[in-house]
C-alpha positions in Angstrom: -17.9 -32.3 -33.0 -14.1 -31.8 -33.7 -14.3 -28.2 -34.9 -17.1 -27.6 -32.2 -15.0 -28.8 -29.3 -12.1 -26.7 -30.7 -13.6 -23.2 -31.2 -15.7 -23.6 -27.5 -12.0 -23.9 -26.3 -10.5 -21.7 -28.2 -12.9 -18.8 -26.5 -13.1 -20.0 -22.9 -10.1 -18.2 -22.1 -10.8 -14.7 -23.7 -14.3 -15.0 -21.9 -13.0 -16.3 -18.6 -11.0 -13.0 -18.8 -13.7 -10.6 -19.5 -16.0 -11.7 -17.2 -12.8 -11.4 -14.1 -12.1 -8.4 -15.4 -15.8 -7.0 -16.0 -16.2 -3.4 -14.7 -19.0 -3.5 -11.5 -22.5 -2.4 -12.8 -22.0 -4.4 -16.3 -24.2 -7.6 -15.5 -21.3 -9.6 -15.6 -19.7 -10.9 -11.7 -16.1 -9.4 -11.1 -14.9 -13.0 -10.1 -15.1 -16.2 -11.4 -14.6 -19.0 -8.8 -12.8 -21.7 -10.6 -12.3 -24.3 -7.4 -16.0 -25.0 -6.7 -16.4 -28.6 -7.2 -18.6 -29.9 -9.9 -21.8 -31.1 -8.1 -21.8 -27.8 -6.6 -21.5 -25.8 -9.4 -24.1 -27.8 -11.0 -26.3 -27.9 -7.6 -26.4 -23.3 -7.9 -26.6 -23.6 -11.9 -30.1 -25.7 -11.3 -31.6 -23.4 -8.4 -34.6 -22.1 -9.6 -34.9 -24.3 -12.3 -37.6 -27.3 -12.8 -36.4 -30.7 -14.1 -37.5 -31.2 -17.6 -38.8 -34.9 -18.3 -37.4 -34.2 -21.7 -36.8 -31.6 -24.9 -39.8 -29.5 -25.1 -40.8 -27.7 -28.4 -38.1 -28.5 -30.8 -38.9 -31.2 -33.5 -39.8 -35.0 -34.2 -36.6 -35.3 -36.8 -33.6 -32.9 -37.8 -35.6 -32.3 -41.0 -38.2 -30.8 -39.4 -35.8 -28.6 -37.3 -33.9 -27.5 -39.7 -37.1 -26.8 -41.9 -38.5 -24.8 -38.9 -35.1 -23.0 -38.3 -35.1 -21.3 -41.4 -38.7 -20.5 -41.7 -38.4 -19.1 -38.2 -35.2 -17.1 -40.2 -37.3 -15.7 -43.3 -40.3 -14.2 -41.1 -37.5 -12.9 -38.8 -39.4 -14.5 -36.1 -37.1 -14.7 -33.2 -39.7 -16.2 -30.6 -39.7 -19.2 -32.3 -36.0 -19.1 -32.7 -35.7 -19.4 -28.9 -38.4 -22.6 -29.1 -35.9 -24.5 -31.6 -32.9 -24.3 -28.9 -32.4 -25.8 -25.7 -33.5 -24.1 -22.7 -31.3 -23.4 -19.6 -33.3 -26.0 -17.9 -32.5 -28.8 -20.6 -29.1 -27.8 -20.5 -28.7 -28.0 -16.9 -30.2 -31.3 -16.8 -30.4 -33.0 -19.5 -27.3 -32.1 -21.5 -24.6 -30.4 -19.2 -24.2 -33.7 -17.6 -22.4 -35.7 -19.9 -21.1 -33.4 -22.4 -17.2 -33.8 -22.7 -16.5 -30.1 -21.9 -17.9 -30.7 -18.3 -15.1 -32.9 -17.7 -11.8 -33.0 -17.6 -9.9 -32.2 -19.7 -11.7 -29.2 -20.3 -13.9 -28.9 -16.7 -16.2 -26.0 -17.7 -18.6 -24.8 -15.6 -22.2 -25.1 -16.4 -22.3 -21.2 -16.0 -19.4 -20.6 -18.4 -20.3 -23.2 -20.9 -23.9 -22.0 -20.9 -22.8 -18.0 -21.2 -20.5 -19.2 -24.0 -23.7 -21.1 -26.0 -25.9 -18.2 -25.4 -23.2 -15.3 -26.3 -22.6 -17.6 -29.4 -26.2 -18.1 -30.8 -26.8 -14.3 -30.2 -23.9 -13.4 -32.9 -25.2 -16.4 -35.3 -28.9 -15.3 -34.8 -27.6 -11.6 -36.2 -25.4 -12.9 -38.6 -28.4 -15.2 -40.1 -30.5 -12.9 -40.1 -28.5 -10.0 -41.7 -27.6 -12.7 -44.3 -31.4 -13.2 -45.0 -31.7 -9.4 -45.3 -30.0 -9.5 -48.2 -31.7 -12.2 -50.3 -34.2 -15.3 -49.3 -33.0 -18.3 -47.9 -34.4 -20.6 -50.3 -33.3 -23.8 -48.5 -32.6 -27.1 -50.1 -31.6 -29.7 -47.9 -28.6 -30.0 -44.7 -26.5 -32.7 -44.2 -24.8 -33.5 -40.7 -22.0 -36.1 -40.0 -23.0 -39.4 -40.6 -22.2 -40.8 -37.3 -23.1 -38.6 -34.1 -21.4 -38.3 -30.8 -23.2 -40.3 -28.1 -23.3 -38.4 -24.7 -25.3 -40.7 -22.1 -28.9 -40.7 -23.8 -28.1 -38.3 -25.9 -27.3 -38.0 -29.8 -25.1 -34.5 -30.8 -25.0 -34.3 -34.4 -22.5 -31.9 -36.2 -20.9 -30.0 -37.3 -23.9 -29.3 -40.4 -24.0 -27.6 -43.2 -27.1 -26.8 -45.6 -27.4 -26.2 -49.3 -30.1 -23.5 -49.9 -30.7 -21.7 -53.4 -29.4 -18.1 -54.2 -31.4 -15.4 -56.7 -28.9 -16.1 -59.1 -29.9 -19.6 -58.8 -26.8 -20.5 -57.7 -26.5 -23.6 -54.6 -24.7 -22.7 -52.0 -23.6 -24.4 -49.0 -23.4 -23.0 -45.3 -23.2 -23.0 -41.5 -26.2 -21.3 -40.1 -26.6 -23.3 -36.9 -24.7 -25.4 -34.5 -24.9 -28.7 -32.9 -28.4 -30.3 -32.8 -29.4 -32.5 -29.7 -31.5 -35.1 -30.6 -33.0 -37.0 -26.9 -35.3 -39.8 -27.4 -36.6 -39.1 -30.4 -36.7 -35.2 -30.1 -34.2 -32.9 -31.6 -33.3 -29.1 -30.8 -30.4 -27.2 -31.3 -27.6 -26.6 -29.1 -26.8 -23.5 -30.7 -26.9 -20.8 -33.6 -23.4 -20.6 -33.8 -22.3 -20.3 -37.3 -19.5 -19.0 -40.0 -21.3 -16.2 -41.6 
């Protein structure tokens, strides 16, 4: 969760910045109010949104994910891409909450933290896919860090890596994916951020 933590940081500013300085008509607001208090910030984040009673879709164990993630990846099927990951409503209330980087030090807004999640499984989506362009998948196994980070009642495992088989025959190991969330015995990806 280390190297997680580090790069989430590491692009808050540059994407604080663009969305201050985003040109009207973009999508994006012009300002970003940094002095809102948490429970508010939260309280506008959830509008709209119904409590989940927990992960929906996803999988039973981080094999299954995993398996489903990159069978989603070979029929290029991006609907089921978007059932693998947590929804806006499970991160507004079930894993924004109690992850570190909604408290201090780091004190990210749920709408900043979620844009920079979404804006970061976009690219690793493309990137996946445009890798499996090139040859099949072929995977093997994944392998997360043994231990993962409690956050209230939830399990974050990473960072992972999976070993998957090339044309050549050659095994190969990579980051196609981010964090997985696993909630009381359900498991679904934070994100599809990865180093391809």
């Amino acid at each position: 969760m280390r190297l997680h933590r580090w790069a989430l940081l590491c692009t808050v500013g540059v994407l604080a910045c663009e969305r201050v300085g985003a040109a009207p008509g973009r999508g994006a607001p012009s300002v970003v109010d940094s002095v809102v208090p948490w429970d508010i910030a939260l309280t506008r984040f959830r509008e709209g949104l119904a409590e989940p009673g927990g992960l929906e879709g996803g999988a039973e164990s981080r094999e299954e994910l995993v398996r489903a993630f990159m069978e989603a990846l070979e029929r290029r099927d991006t609907l089921a891409l978007d059932r693998l990951i947590v929804s806006r409503a499970e991160f507004a209330f079930l894993y924004y909450p109690t992850v570190p980087e909604a408290h201090p030090p780091y004190d990210l807004s749920p709408a900043l933290l979620w844009f920079m999640l979404r804006e970061a499984s976009h690219t690793g989506v493309r990137r996946a896919l445009m890798d499996q362009s090139r040859s099949p998948l072929r995977y093997l196994a994944h392998e997360c860090d043994a231990q993962p980070s409690r956050q209230g009642d939830n399990l974050v495992w990473g960072p992972c890596v999976l070993r998957r088989l090339t044309s050549a025959g050659d095994t190969v190991t990579a980051r196609l994916f981010g964090p997985i969330l696993q909630r009381r015995g359900h498991f679904k990806f934070i994100s599809y951020s990865n180093d391809r």
